[in-house]
Backbone bond lengths (Angstrom), bond angles and torsions (degrees), N, CA, C in turn:
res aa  C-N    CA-C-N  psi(-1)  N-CA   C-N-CA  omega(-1)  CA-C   N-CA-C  phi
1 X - - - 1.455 - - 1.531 110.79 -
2 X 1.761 102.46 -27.32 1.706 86.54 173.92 1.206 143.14 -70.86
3 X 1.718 90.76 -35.49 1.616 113.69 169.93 1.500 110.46 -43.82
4 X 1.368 118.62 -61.78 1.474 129.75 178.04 1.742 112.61 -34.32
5 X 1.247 109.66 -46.13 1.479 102.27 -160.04 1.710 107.29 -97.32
6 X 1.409 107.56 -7.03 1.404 127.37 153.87 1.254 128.03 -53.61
7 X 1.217 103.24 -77.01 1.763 120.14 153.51 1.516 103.81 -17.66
8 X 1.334 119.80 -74.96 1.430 143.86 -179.61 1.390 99.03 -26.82
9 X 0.968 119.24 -71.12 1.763 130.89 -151.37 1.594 87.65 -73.12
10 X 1.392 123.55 -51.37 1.470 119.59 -170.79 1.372 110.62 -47.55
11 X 1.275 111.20 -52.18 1.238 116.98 -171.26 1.435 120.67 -74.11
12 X 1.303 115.01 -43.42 1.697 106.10 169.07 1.562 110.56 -60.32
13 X 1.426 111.63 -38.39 1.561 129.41 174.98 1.958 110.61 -47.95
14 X 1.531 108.76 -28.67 1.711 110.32 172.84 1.717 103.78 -82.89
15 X 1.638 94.88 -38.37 1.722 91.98 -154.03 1.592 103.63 -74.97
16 X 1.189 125.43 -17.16 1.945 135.81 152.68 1.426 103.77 -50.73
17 X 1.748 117.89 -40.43 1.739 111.28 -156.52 1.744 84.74 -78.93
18 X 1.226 102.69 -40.52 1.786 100.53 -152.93 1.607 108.68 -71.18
19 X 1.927 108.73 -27.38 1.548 106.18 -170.51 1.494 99.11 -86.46
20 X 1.579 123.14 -22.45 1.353 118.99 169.57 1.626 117.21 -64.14
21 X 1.570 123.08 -38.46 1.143 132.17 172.66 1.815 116.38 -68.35
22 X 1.484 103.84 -12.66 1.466 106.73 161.04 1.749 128.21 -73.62
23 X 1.610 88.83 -53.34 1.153 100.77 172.27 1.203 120.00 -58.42
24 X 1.380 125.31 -45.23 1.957 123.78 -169.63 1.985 94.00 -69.38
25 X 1.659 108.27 -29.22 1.879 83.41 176.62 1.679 117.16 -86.68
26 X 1.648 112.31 -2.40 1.669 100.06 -178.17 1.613 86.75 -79.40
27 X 0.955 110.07 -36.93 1.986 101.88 -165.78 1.348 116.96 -78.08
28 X 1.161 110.50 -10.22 1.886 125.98 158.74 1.422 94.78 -63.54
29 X 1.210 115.73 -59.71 1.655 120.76 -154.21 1.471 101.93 -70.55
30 X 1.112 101.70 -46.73 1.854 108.15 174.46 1.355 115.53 -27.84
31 X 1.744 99.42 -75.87 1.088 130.27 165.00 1.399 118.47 -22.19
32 X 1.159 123.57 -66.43 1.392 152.30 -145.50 1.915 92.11 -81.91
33 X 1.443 113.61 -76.46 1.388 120.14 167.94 1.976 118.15 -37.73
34 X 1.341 99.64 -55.79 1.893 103.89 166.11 1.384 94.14 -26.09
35 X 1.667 107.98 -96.06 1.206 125.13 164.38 1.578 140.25 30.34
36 X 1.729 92.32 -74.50 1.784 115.29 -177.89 1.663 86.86 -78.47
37 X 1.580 118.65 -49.20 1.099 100.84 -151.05 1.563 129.96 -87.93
38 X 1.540 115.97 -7.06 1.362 152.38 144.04 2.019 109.63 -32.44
39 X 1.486 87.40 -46.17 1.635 99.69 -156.70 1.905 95.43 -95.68
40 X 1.096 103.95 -22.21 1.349 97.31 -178.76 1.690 108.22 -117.84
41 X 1.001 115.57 -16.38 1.402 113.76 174.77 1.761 133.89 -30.58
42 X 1.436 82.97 -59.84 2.057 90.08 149.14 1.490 126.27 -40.06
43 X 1.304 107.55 -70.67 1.297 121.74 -177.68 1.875 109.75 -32.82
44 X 1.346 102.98 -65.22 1.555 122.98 169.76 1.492 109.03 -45.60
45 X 1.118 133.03 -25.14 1.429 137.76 -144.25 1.551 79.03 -94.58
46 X 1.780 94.63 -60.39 1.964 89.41 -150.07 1.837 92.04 -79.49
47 X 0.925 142.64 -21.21 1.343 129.79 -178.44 1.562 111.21 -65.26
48 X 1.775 105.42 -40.41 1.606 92.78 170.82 1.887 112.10 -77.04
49 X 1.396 124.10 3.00 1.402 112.11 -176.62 1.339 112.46 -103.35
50 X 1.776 108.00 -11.44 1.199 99.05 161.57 1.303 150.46 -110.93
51 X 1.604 80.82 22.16 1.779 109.63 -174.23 1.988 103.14 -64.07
């Protein structure tokens, strides 16, 4: 019975590591996209105004 509830904890104990390790890469990516698009946003602006 101990093994069992061991197991248990491990495993909810990965699926916390893995949904936390999801979350820190969408908010990298977030981040990351802001970023490009902050820095290039101008650029885009005047190429579509001077089309």
């Amino acid at each position: 019975m101990q093994k069992d509830t061991s197991r248990k904890r491990g495993q909810v104990m990965l699926e916390y590591v893995v949904a936390l390790g999801v979350f820190v890469a969408m908010i990298g990516l977030c981040a990351l996209l802001l970023y490009a698009f902050k820095s290039y946003g101008g650029r885009i602006l005047n190429v579509m105004a001077g089309a």
